[in-house]
C-alpha positions in Angstrom: -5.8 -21.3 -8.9 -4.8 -18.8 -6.0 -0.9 -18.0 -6.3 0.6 -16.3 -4.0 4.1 -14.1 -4.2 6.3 -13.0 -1.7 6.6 -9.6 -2.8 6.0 -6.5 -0.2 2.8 -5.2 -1.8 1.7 -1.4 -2.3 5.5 -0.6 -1.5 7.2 1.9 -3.6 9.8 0.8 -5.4 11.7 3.7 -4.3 11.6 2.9 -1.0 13.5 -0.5 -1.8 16.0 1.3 -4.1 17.3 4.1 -1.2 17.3 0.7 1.7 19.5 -1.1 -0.7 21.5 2.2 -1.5 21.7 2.8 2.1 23.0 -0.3 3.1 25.7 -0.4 0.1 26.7 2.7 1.4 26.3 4.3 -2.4 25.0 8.0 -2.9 22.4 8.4 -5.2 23.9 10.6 -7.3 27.1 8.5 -7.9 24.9 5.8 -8.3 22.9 7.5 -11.1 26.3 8.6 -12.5 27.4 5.2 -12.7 24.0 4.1 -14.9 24.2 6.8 -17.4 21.3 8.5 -15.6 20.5 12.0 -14.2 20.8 11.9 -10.0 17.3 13.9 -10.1 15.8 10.5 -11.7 16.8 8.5 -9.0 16.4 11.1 -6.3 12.9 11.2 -7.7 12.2 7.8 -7.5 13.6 7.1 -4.2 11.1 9.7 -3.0 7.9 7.9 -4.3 7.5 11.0 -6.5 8.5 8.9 -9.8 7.3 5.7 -11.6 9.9 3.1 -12.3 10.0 2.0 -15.8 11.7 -1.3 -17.4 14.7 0.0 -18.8 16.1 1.6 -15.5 14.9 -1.3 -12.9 16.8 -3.3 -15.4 20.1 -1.3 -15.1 19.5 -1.0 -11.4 18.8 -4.6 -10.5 21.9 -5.4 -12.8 24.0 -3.2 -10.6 22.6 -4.0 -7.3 22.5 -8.0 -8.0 18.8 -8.0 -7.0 16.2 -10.8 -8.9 15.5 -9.6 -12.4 12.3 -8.0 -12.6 12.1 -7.9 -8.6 11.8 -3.9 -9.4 9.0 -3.5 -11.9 7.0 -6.2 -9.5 7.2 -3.9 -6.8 6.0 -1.0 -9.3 2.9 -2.8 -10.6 2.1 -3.8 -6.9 2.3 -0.4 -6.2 0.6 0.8 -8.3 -2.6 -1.2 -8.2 -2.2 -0.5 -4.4 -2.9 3.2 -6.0 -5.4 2.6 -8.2 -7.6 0.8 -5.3 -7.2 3.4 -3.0 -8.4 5.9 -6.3 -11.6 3.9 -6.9 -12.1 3.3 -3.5 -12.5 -0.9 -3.7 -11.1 -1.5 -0.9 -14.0 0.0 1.3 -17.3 0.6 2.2 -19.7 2.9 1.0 -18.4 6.1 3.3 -21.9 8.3 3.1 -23.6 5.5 5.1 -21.1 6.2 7.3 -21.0 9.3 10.2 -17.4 10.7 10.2 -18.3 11.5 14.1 -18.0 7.6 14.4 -14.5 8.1 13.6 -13.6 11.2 15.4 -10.2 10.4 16.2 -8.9 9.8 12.5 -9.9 10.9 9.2 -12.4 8.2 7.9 -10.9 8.9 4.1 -7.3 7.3 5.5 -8.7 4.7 7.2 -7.5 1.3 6.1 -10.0 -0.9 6.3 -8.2 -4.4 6.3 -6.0 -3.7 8.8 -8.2 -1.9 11.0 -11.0 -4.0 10.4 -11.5 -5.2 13.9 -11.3 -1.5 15.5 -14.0 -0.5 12.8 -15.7 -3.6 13.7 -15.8 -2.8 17.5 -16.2 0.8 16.9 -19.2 0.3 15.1 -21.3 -2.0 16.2 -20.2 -0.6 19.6 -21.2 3.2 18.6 -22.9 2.7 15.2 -26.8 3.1 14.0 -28.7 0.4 11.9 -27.2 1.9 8.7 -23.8 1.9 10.0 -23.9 -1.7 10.9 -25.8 -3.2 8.2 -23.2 -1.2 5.4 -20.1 -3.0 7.8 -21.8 -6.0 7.9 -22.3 -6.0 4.1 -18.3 -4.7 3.7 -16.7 -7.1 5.6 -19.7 -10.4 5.6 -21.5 -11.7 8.6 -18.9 -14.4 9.2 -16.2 -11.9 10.1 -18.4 -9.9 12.1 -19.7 -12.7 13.9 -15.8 -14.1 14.6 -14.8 -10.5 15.7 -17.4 -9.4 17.3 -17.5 -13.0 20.1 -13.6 -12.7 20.2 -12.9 -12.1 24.2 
């Protein structure tokens, strides 16, 4: 079974807190006020530089009228997002790879599911028999074959 969720994934919650405080016209600190929390905590999150937890999504999706939950979603999404990037999952194995290939970017920022077809092109276009058989192996010969024949 394959559900899928509407949900903005690898988004901050943060960033969805200070849009919806924005358009409200609300400052944060007010806002904190008005929850019984410190104005650093929601300044914090708002940056990215804090984790939501349960207790305060709660109070701010109470306050906001936003879905119950809607909050903590965007935190776990977010956080896996993290953890991915972390343990490197989403992407191939980067010492079969020359970072000259990719001289105009930094390899390590690369994101390789939205970029796939520049990588594609790039490599198979620029790329040794290494380079091409670890992309072929990343992204399947299907993909490359479909890419790669697109005019």
């Amino acid at each position: 079974m394959n559900l899928q969720s509407n949900y903005p994934k690898g988004i901050h919650p943060g960033l969805i807190l200070e849009t919806e405080l924005k358009e409200r016209h609300f400052a944060k600190g007010k806002f904190a006020l008005s929850l019984q929390e410190y104005p650093q905590t929601i300044v914090s999150i708002t940056k990215g530089k804090r984790r939501m937890n349960i207790g305060l999504a709660l109070k701010i999706e109470k306050a906001l009228d936003l879905e119950e939950g809607y909050l903590m979603i965007m935190q776990v999404y977010y956080d896996i997002e993290q953890l991915r990037s972390k343990q490197n999952i989403d992407r191939p194995n980067l010492s079969k790879l020359r970072s000259v290939l990719f001289w105009d970017t930094s390899i390590e920022k690369i994101d390789w599911q939205k970029q796939k077809k520049a990588v594609i092109k790039r490599v198979f276009e620029r790329g040794n028999d290494i380079e091409k058989n670890e992309i072929t192996q990343f992204y399947g010969e299907q993909t490359i074959q479909e890419i790669l024949n697109e005019k």
